[in-house]
C-alpha positions as CSV (number, residue, x, y, z in Angstrom):
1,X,11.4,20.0,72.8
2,X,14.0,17.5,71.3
3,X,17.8,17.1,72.2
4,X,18.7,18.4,68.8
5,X,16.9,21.2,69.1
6,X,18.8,22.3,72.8
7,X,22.4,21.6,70.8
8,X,21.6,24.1,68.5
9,X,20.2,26.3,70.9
10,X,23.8,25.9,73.0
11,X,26.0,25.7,69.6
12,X,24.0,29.2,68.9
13,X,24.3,30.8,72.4
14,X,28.7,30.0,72.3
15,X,28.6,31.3,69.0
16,X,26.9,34.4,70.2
17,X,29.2,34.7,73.7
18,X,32.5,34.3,71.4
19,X,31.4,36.9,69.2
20,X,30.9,39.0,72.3
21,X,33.9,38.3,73.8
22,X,35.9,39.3,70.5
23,X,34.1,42.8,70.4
24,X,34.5,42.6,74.4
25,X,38.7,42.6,73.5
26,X,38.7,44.7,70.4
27,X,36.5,47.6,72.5
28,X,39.3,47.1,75.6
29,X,42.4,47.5,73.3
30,X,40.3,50.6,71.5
31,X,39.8,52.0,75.4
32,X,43.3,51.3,76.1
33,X,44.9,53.1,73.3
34,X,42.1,56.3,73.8
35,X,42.7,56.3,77.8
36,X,46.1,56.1,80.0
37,X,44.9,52.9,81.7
38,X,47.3,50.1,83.2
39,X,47.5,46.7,81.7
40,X,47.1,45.6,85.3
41,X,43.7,47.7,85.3
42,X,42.5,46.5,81.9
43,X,43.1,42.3,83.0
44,X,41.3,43.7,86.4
45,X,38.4,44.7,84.2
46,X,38.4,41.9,82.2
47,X,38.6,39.3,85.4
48,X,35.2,41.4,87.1
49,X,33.7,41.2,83.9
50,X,34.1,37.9,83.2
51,X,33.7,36.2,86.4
52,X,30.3,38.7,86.6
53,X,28.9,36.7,83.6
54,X,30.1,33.5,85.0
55,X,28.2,33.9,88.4
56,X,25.1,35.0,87.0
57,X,25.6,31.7,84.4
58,X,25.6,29.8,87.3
59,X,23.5,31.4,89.3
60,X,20.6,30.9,86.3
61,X,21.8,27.5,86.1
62,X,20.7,26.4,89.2
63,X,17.9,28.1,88.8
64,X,16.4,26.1,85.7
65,X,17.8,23.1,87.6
66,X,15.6,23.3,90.8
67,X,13.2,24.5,88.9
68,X,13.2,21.3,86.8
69,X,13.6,18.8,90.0
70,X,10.9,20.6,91.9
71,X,12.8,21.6,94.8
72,X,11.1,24.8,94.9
73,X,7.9,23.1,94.7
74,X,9.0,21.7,98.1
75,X,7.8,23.5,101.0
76,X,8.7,22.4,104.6
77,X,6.2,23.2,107.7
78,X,8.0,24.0,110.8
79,X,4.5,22.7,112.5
80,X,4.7,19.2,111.4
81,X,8.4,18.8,112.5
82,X,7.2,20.1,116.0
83,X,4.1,17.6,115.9
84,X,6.3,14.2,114.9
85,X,8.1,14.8,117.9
């Protein structure tokens, strides 16, 4: 697949999360008004949430990237260290 073709894919996907995220604040400020939660609580929510999505981002990341380098295609043998010495 082309560069272009990824862009779009990325300019899609932020589109997407920020449409998220705005539905993500209006639901919290519809929960807050319907519940007697804290503003403390409601930013401790937000924080779990958000960092959540951002370690699983990561996470899947680093996952396509050793996927792509091969570095789970790399597979040590305990032997052969044991034999070269």
């Amino acid at each position: 697949m082309n560069k272009a073709f990824h862009k779009i894919l990325v300019v899609l996907a932020l589109i997407l999360a920020t449409f998220l995220l705005v539905l993500l604040m209006f639901s919290l400020i519809r929960v807050h008004l319907d519940i007697n939660m804290s503003s403390n609580g409601l930013i401790a929510l937000f924080l779990g949430c958000f960092f959540s999505f951002v370690l699983v981002g990561v996470l899947t990341y680093l996952l396509f990237l050793s996927h792509q380098k091969g570095f789970d295609d790399q597979v040590i043998d305990p032997s052969s260290e044991n034999k070269k010495k």
